[in-house]
N, C-alpha and C positions, 0 to 999 in steps of 0.2 A: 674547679679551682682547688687549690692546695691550702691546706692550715696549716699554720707555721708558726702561731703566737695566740695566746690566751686570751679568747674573746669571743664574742656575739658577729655569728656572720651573715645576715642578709643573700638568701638567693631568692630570685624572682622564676614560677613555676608555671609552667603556663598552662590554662584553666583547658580544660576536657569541655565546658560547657559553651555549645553554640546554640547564641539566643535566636529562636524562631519566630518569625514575624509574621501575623495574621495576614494575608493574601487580600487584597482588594476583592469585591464583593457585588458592586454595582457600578463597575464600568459597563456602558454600553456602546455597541456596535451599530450600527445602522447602515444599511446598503439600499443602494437605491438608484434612482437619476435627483438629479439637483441642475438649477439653473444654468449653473458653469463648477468651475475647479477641474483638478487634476483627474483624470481617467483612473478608474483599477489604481488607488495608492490608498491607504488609509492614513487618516491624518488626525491626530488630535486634537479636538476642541473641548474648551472649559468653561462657554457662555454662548449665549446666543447670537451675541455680537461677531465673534470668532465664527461663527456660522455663517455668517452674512458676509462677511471677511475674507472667508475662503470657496464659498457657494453662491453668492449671489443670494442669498438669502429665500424667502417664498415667492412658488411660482404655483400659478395654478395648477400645473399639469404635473405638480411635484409631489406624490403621496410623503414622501421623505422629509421634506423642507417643512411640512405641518408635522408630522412625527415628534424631528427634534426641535421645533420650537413647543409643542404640547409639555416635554419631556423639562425644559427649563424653566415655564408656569413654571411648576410644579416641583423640581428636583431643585431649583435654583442654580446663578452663578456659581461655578467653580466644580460642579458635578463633570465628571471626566466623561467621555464618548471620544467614538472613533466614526469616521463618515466616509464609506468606500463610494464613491461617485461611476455610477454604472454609464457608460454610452448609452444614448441612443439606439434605436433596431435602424441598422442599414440594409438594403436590396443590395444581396451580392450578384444580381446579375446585372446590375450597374457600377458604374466609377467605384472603383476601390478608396480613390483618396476623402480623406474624413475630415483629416486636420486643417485649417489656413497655413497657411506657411509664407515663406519670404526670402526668396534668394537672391545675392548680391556680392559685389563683391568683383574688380578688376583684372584683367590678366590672366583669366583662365579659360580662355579658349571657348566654346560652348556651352562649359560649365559655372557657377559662380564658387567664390571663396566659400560662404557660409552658406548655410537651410537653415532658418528659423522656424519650428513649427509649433502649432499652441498644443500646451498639455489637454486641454480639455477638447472634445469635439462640440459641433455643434455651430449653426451659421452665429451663434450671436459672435461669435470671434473676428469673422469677416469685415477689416476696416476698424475690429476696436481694440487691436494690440499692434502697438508702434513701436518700432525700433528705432533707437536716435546714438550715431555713433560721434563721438568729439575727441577731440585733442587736448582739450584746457588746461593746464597747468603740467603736461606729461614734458618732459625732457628727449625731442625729439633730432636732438643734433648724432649726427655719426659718430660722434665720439663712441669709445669700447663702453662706458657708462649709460650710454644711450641707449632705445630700442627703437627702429625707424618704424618698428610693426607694433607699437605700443598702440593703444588707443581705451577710452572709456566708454561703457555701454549703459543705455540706460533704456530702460527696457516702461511701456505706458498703456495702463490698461483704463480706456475711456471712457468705460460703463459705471468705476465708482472711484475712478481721477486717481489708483494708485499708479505708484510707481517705484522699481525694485533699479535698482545703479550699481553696478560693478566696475569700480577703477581700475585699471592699468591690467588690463587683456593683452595680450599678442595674438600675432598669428604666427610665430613661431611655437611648432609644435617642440619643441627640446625643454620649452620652460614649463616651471611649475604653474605659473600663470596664464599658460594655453586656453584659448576662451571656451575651449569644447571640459573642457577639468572644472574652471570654475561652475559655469551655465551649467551644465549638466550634476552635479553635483547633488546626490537624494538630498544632502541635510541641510548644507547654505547656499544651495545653487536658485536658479529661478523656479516659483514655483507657477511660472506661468508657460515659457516656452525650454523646448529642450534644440540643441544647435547640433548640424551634423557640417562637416568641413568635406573641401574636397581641395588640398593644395598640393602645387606640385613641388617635387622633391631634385634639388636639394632647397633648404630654405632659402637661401641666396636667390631665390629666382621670383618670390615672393612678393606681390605688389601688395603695399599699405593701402588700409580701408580709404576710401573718399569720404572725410566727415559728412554728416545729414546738413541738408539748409545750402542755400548758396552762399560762396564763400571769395568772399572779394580778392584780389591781391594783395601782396604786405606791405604793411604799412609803418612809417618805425618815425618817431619823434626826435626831431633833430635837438640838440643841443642848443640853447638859446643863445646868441651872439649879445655880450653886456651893453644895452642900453639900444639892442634891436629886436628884430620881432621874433616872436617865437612861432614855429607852425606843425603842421604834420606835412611829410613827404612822403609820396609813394615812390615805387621802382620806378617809374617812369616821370616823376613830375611834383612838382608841390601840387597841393591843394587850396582853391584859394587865391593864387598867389603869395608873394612876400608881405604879407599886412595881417594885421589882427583884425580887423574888419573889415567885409567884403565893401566892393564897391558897385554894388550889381547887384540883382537879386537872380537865383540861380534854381530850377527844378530837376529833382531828383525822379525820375518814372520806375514803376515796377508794373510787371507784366504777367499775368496768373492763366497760365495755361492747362487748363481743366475741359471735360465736355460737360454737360448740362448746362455750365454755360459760355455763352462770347468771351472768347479771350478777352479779358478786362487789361487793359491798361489805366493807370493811377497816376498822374502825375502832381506832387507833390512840393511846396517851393520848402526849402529844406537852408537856405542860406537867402537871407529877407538881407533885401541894402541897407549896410551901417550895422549890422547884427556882427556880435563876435563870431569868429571862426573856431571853431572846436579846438583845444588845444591839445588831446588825448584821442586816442583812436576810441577807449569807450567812449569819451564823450560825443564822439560822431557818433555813433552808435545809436545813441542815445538820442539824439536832436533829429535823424532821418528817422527810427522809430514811432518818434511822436509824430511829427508831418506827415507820415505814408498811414499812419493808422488813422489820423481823420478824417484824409479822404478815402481812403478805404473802407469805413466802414459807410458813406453815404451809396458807391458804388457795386458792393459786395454783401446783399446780409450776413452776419454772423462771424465774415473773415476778420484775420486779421495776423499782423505781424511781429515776429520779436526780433529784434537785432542786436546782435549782440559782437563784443569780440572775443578775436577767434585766433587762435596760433594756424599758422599757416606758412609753409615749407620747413625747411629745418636747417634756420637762419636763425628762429626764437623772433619772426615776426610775425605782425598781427596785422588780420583782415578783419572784412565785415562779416558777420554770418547770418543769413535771412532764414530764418525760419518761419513758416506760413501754417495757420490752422484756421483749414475751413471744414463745417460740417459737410461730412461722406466724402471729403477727399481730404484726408488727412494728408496723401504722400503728392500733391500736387507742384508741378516745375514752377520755381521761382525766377525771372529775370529779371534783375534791375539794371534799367537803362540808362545813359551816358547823361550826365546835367546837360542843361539848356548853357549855351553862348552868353557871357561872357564867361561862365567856367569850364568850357570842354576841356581845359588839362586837367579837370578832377577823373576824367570818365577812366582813365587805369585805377584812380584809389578801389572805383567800386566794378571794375571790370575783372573779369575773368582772367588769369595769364594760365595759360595750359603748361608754364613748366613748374608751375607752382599747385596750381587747385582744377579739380574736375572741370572739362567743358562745361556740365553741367551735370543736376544732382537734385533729388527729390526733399522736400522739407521734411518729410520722415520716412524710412522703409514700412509700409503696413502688411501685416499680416493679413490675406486672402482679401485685398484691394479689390473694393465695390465698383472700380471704375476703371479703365482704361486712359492710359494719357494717349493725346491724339498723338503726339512725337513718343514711344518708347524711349527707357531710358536707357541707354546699354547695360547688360551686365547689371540688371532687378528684374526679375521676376516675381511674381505671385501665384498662389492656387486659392482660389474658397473651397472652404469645406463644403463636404457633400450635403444635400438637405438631405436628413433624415426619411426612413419609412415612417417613424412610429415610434412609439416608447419601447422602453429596454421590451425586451419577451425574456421568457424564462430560460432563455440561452445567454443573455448579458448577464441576470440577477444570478445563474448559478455559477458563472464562467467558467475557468479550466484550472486545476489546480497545478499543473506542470507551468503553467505562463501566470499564476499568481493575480488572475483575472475577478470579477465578480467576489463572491461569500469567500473565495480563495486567499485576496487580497490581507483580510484575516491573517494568516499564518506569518506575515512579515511582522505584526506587532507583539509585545512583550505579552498581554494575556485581557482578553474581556471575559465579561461574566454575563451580559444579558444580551440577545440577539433580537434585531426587531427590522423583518424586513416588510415593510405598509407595504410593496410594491408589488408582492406576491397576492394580496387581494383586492389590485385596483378595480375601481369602478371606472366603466365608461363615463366619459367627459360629458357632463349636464345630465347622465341619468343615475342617481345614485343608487339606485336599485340592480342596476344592470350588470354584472362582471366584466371585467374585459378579457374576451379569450384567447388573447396572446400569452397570456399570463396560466401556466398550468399551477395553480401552489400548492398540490401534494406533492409535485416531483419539486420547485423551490423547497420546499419545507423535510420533504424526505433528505436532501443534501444537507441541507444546514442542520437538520439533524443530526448527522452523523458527523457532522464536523464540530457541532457543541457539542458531543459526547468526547471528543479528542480535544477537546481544548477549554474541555471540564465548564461550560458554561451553558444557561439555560435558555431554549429557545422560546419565544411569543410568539405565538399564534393568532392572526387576523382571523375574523369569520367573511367570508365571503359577501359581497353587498347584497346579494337575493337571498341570505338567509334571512327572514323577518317575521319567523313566526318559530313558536317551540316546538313542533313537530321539525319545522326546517331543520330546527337546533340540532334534535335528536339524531335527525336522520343523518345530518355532517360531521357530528362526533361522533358516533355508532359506524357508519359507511365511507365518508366522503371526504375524510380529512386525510386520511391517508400516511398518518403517521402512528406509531404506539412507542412511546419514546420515555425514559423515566427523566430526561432530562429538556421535556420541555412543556408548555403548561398553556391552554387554548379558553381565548374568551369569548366572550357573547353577550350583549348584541354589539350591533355598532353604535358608536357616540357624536352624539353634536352637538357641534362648539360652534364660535361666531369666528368667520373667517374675517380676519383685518383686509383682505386684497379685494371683497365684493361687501365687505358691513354685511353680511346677511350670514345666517345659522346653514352649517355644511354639515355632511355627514363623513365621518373619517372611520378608519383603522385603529383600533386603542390599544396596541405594542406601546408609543409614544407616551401615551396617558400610565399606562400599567410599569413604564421602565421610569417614570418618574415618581409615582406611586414608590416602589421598590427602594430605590435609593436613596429617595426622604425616610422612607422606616429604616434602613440601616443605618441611616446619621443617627436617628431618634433612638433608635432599639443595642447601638452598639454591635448589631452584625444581622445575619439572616435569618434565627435562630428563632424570632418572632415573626408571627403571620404578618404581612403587609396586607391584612383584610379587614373589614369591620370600618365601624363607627370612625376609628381615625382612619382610615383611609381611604379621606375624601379626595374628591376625583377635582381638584383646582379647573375652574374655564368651563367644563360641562355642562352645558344649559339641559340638554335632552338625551335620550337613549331614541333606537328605531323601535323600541318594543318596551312596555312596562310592565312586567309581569309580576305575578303574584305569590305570595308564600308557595301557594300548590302548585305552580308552572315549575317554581324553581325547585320545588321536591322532585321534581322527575329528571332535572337536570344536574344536580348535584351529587346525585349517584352514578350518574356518567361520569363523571370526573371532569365537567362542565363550569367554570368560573364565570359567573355571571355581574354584571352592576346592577345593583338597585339604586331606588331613589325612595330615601326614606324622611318622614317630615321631620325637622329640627335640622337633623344631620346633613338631607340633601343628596347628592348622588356618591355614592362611595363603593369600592371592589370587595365581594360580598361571597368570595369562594377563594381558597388557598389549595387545590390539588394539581398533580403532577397528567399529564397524558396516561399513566399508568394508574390513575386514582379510583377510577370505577369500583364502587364497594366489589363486583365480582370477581376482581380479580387479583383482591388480595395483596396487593404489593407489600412489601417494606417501605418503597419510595413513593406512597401516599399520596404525601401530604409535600407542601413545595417547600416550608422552609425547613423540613428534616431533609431533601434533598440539597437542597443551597448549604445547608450546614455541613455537609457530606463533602459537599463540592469544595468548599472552605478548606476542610481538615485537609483534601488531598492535597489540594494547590499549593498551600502552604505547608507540610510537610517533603511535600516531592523541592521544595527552593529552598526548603531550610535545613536539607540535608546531603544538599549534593556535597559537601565537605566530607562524605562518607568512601565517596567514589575513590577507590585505589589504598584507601586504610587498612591493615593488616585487619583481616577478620577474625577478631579472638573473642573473647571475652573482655579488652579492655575496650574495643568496639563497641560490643552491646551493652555495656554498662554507659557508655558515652551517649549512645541513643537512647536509652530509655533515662539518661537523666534530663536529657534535650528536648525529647519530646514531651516526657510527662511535665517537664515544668510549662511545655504549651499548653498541653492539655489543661493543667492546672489553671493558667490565668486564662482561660475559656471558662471553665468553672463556676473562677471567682464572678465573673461576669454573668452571670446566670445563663449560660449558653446549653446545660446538660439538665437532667432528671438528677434527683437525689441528692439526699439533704448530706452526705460528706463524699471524699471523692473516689473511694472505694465504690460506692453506688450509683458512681456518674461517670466514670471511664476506669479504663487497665491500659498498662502497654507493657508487650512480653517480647524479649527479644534475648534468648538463652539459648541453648542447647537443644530446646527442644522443639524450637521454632526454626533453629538453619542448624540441621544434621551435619556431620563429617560430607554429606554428599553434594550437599548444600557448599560446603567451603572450598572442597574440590575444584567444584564449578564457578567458583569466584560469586557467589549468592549471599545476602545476609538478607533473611527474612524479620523483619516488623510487624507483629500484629496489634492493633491499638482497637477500643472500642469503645464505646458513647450510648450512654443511654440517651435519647432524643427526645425534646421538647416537642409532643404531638399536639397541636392545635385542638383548642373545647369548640369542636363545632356544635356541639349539641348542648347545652346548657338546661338542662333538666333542673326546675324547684318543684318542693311540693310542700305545698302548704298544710299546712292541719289547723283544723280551727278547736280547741278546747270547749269543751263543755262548759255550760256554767256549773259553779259549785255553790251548793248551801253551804252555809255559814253555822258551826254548834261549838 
């Protein structure tokens, strides 16, 4: 700007300092199999209810589902985790198909409109994911406003009664509201099934869904004539008659065509002599509802029916719509039949008309339907999922990292910090002593190693269920672990807790126990910088260890570089070692000790995000002056924090970034080198006093 006149001029300059923000610390990962959820997706949860929410919660055959509920004892609500849900082990030289699914869908020839298939595999899906398509409130006239292919989906998972609804779908593929864009959608689509389409083209030739539930003719309420009766009218006829009460008593029948059992027929008196006539189509609705469900439920255990109204053709009239639920046949044919004499002209209100509503029509599409209707329904099909061989093997837990499978699945989220796969040291089912050897976990553990080295976080280590003695120890950290890694850290023994699913004391995998350990001290501690070992880091839920050992067992293991639990009196059971895989006095490392390495991990994470602002800035000196004021003031409130050695901060970190750190050859090459350094908070494993006792002195 220009000065032109005598005064004080305000410019605003904009600040060279970008504030750097400490990196998260003790997010955990967990991979695994789980009762149900999504396949290969990691998903975030903040409690254990979110777990149960999106997993089905504990299952016995679920090393993972005890994991992360050990992890929330302990870390409590609101501790972050991610939960990659491994499939099942399939026999590839049987049926490839894994998923339930559900095709449906008019007018297309051999094939259906839609494929509904569940995210998760696994038979529990078989018959417990229902698809329910409606019309209710959509504007289904031909007008240019209208969409004759609109419809609402609602989508029913019957193992813990949710349920996920997407209004106003097409099956015109032109719209933004194509049901394959919404449904399918990673972030607000379903996260229970994914939908694949097959329509044909042009959309003009497109047949509209047939809603779920049988669906009567329309029905439309005539205008009341002043000081005569009012009624409902079907296309074909009053209902009724002209009277506001019947002069007759009149049964309504429904017909439930299922195998297991006898076609049931229900007949129902639905209009009692001298009784008002419904004046509303819900109110019919409503009044056969109640009649059909109480003899229903003497004739049928557990069935039963909902009726409701229902927009029907694209007039903006309303029919009946039946929808039936009985157990293991959720998608069973409903017919309701024609009233009893004196009311046969009702039999169109609740009759079928084919230019209006489906001949007929399932009370819900089920995903991989446990049963066969004896009639097929045109145009529905089903598959069930395959049963499984077995639990994940070590080709699920590691999966592929080009299809983003297993420990892979990882790479799609923003960043964890502590890995814990229970699944890699299962025990066979009823022996806990016994390994399962589908399960190889040096080569699990050698992968995931290398993938927390690229994604700067630490891995945990299970001990195997046959290790149970401290030669065992020796011999699986020394020989059998099969990993040397400075970025991941192995326990011993195994622990037992009281399992809520049998009341009785189990033995588990303690990743879960140790990841919740961890990130209770980084609330308490302010970051990693402090051991998560000792006296406060009691082990929450713990009743027992497989092995108790002693000061001198664990002198021979903690020179391995071996983390062990003790159980000490007052205190109780608490993690009683802080080294790295790389910790064994022999071998010298730097990265010792675990929380000089977690600190390490820290400063990268959060340097490498709090500077990518650097990317593409002229590399001068007004550059390295901008990072080393950026960084050192992180370093700085790390400091303050007590997170370094040395009493000021010359002797507790540098950061150098001049001339003499990115050369002319360095700039060349578009390079600016940073070098920053820390003295490190080394854990007092060894706590040495020595007493003296003074003489006594004469007195003169």
């Amino acid at each position: 700007m220009g000065f032109t006149y005598p005064g004080v001029y305000i410019q605003e300059l904009s600040s060279p300092v970008h504030a750097i923000a400490a990196a998260p610390t003790s997010i955990v990962a967990f991979v695994g199999y789980t009762l149900s959820g999504i396949d290969n997706r990691a998903q975030a949860i903040f409690s254990w209810g979110d777990f149960q929410r999106l997993y089905g919660g504990l299952a016995s055959n679920s090393e993972l589902g005890y994991a992360v509920q050990q992890f929330y004892n302990i870390a409590g609500s609101g501790a972050q985790a991610y939960v990659v849900r491994t499939p099942m082990h399939y026999d590839p030289t049987k049926s490839p198909v894994i998923y339930a699914t559900a095709a449906f869908g008019a007018g297309q020839g051999a094939n259906s409109a839609l494929t509904f298939s569940a995210l998760s595999s696994g038979l529990w899906a078989n018959g417990k994911l229902l698809i329910d398509v409606d019309v209710q409130g959509l504007n289904l006239s031909a007008a240019p406003s209208g969409d004759p292919l609109s419809f609402n989906l609602t989508i029913t998972n019957l193992v813990d009664g949710s349920t996920e609804y997407f209004p106003m779908l097409t099956l015109n593929n032109a719209a933004q509201n194509f049901v394959s864009n919404v449904v399918n959608d990673i972030d607000n689509g379903s996260q229970l099934v994914s939908v694949a389409t097959n329509l044909p083209t042009p959309t003009s030739s497109v047949t509209a869904l047939a809603p779920t539930g049988l669906v009567g003719a329309a029905l439309a309420l005539t205008t009341p004539t002043p000081g005569g009766p009012s009624y409902l009218e079907s296309v074909n006829g009053p209902i009724g008659g002209a009277a506001t009460t019947t002069t007759a008593s009149g049964d309504f029948g429904v017909t439930l065509n299922m195998p297991g059992y006898t076609t049931t027929a229900v007949s129902a008196k639905v209009f009692a002599k001298g009784a008002p006539i419904p004046q509303t189509v819900q109110g019919l609705a409503a009044q056969l509802q109640t009649a059909l469900n109480a003899q229903l439920a003497i004739a049928v255990s557990g069935a039963s029916l909902t009726c409701t109204a229902a927009p029907v053709g694209t007039a903006g009239n309303f029919g009946i719509r039946v929808n039936a639920n009985l157990p293991n046949a959720p998608d069973i044919v409903v017919t309701v039949t024609a009233p009893s004499s004196p009311l046969g002209d009702a039999s169109a209100a609740l009759g079928l008309s084919a230019a209006e509503s489906p001949a007929s029509n399932v009370a819900h599409y089920a995903l991989g339907s446990p049963w066969k209707q004896a009639t097929p329904i045109a145009n529905y099909t089903t598959t069930a999922a395959t049963p499984p061989a077995g639990l994940p093997t070590s080709a699920e837990l590691i999966g592929d990292p080009g299809s983003y499978t297993g420990i892979y699945a990882l790479l799609k989220i923003p960043a964890f910090n502590l890995l814990s796969i229970p699944e890699a040291a299962r025990a066979l089912p009823g022996a806990s002593n016994s390994p399962d050897s589908s399960v190889n976990g040096p080569q699990i553990y050698s992968a995931a190693a290398t993938l927390c080295v690229q994604q700067r976080a630490m891995l945990l280590i299970d001990p195997p269920p046959n290790v149970t003695t401290v030669a065992g120890a020796v011999d699986w950290k020394s020989t059998a672990i099969g990993v040397v890694n400075q970025n991941g850290a192995a326990f011993w023994p195994r622990l037992r807790l009281f399992d809520p699913l049998t009341n009785q004391i189990r033995t588990f995998a303690p990743s879960g126990v140790v990841a919740g350990v961890y990130a209770r001290a980084d609330g308490a501690n302010g970051g990693p910088w402090v051991a998560a070992a000792g006296i406060n880091a009691t082990l929450d839920g713990v009743q027992n260890m497989t092995y108790i050992m002693s000061d001198a067992e664990q002198g021979l293991l903690n020179p391995l570089g071996l983390n062990c639990f003790r159980n000490f009196p007052i205190y109780g059971s608490v993690l009683w070692g802080a080294r790295t895989l790389v910790g064994a006095d022999a071998m010298a490392s730097q990265w010792k000790y675990i929380p000089v390495r977690r600190t390490a991990l820290l400063l990268e994470s959060s340097l490498y995000q709090g500077t990518q602002w650097a990317v593409f800035t002229p590399n001068d000196e007004r550059l390295w002056a901008a990072l080393r004021l950026n960084i050192g003031a992180f370093m700085q409130t790390l400091f303050l924090k007590g997170a370094f050695q040395g009493q000021t901060p010359a002797d507790a970190y540098f950061v150098k970034c001049d001339s003499e750190t990115t050369t002319q050859a360095d700039i060349d090459n578009g390079v600016v080198n940073v070098l920053v350094g820390f003295a490190p908070l080394v854990p007092a494993e060894f706590v040495v006093i020595q007493i003296e006792q003074l003489a006594g002195q004469s007195s003169s």
